[in-house]
C-alpha positions in Angstrom: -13.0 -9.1 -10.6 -12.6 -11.1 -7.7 -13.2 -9.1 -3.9 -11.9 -11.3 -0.8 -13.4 -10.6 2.4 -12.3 -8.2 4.7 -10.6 -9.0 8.0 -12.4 -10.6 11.3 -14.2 -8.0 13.0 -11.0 -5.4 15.1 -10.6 -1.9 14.2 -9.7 -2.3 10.6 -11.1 -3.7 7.5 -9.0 -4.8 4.6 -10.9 -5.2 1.3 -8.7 -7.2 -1.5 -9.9 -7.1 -4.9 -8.1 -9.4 -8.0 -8.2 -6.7 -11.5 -5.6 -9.1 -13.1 -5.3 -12.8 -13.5 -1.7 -12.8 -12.7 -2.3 -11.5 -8.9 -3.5 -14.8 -8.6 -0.4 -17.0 -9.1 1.4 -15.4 -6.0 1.2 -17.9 -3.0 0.0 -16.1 0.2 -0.1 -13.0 -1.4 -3.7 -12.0 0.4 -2.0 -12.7 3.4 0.8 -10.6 2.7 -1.3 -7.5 1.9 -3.4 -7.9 5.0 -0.3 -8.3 7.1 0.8 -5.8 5.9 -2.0 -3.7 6.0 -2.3 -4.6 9.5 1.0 -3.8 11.0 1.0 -0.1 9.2 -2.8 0.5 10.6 -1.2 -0.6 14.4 1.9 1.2 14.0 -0.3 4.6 13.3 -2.9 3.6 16.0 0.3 3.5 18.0 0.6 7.2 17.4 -3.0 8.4 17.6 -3.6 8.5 14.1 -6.9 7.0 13.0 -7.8 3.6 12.0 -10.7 2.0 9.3 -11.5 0.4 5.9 -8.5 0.1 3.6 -9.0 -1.4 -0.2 -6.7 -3.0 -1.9 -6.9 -3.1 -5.7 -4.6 -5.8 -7.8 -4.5 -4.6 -11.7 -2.2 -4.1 -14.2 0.1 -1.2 -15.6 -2.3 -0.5 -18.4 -5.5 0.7 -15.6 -3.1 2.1 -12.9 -1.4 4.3 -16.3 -4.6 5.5 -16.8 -5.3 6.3 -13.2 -2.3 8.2 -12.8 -2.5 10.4 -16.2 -6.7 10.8 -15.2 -5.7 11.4 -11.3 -1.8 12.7 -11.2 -1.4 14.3 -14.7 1.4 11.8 -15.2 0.8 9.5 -18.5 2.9 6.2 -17.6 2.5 3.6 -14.9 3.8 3.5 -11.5 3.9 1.0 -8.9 1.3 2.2 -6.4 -1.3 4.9 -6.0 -3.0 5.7 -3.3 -6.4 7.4 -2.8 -7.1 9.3 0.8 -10.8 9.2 1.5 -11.8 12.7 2.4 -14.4 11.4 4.8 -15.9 13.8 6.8 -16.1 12.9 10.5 -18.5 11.0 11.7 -21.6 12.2 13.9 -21.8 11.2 17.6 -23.3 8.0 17.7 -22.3 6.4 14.2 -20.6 3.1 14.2 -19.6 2.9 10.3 -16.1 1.9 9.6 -13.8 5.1 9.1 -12.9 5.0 5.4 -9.3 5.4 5.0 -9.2 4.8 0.8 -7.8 2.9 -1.7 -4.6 1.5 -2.5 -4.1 0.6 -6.3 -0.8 -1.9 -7.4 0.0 -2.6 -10.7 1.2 -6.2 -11.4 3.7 -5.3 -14.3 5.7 -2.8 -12.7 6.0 -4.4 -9.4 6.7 -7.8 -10.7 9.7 -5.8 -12.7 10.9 -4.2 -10.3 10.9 -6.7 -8.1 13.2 -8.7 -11.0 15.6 -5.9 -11.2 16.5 -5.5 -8.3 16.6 -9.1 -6.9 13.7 -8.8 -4.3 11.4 -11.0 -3.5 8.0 -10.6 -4.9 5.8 -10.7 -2.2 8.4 -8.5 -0.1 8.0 -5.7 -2.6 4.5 -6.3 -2.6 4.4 -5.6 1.6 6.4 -2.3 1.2 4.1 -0.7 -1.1 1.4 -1.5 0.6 3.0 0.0 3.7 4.2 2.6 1.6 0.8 3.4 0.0 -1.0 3.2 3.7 1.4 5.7 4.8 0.3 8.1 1.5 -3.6 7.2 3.2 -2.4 8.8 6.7 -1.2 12.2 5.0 2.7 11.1 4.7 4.5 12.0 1.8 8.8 12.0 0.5 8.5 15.2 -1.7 11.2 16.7 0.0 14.5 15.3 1.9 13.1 15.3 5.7 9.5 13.9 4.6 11.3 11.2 2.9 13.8 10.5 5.4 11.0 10.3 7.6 8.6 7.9 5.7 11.5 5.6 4.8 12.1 5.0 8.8 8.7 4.6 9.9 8.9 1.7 6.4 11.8 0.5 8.0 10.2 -0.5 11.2 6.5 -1.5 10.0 8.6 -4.0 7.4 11.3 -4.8 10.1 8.0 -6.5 12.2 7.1 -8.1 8.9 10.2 -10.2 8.8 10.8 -7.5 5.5 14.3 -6.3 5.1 15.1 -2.8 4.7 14.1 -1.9 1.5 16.2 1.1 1.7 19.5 -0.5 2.3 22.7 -0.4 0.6 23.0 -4.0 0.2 18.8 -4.0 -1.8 19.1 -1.6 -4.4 16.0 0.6 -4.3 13.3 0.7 -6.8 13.5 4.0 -9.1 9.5 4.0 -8.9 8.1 5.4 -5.4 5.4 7.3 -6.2 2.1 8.2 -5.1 
């Protein structure tokens, strides 16, 4: 395992750490997850909503499949996971970093659906990681109006990215959202 180093000293801390080899053959991909990372952490700051220490684990279908059966009760991989960090708040006085949590992505199914439906790579790679930082902040699409209103606030973090709506007709839309 590989960790990168976090961000320059601001209000948020992005911790990147390589599982699998095959992370590593993406140009800029660091970049992308901290960009990412970055614009979703100002966009809720934006709106009052706290922010702090984000990691970012790279791996492969095989460990994120084993995550979700161990964590979700669901036996097969998924794209992301994400893991809220039930911090409790911090005393008067304390400086520490808030800890947001973690945000696992699976190299396999990413890369595939990424393939399938003619996205770029490192595109797909920004909207989970903005879709998974949402998942950190409480958000959620399990019914109609939470998912209608997740997919929006995607839509305008990626839009600042340079990220085309992942949602629109003209993208077909990955089958495998889930937490």
């Amino acid at each position: 395992m590989t960790a990168r180093p976090p961000l320059p000293a601001g209000p948020a801390s992005i911790d990147i750490t390589i599982d699998d080899a095959r992370w590593r053959d993406a140009d800029e991909l660091c970049g992308h997850i901290r960009e990412a990372a970055a614009a979703t952490l100002a966009f809720l700051a934006e709106r009052g909503l706290p922010t702090g220490e984000v990691s970012v684990l790279l791996t492969d279908d095989r460990h994120i499949e084993r995550l979700n059966r161990d964590f979700r009760g669901i036996d097969n991989p998924t794209n992301v996971l994400s893991f809220a960090q039930d911090d409790q708040p911090m005393p008067p006085g304390e400086t520490a970093p808030h800890l947001l949590g973690d945000i696992v992505l699976a190299y396999d199914t990413i890369r595939g659906e990424a393939t399938a439906a003619e996205r770029p790579f490192l595109n797909h790679v920004s909207h989970l990681v903005v879709h998974g930082l949402l998942h950190l902040q409480g958000f959620d699409h399990q019914d109609e109006t939470e998912a209608l209103e997740m997919e929006q606030m995607e839509r305008h973090i990626l839009a600042t990215l340079g990220v085309p709506d992942p949602y629109s007709a003209e993208v077909p839309k990955p089958t495998n959202l889930s937490r």
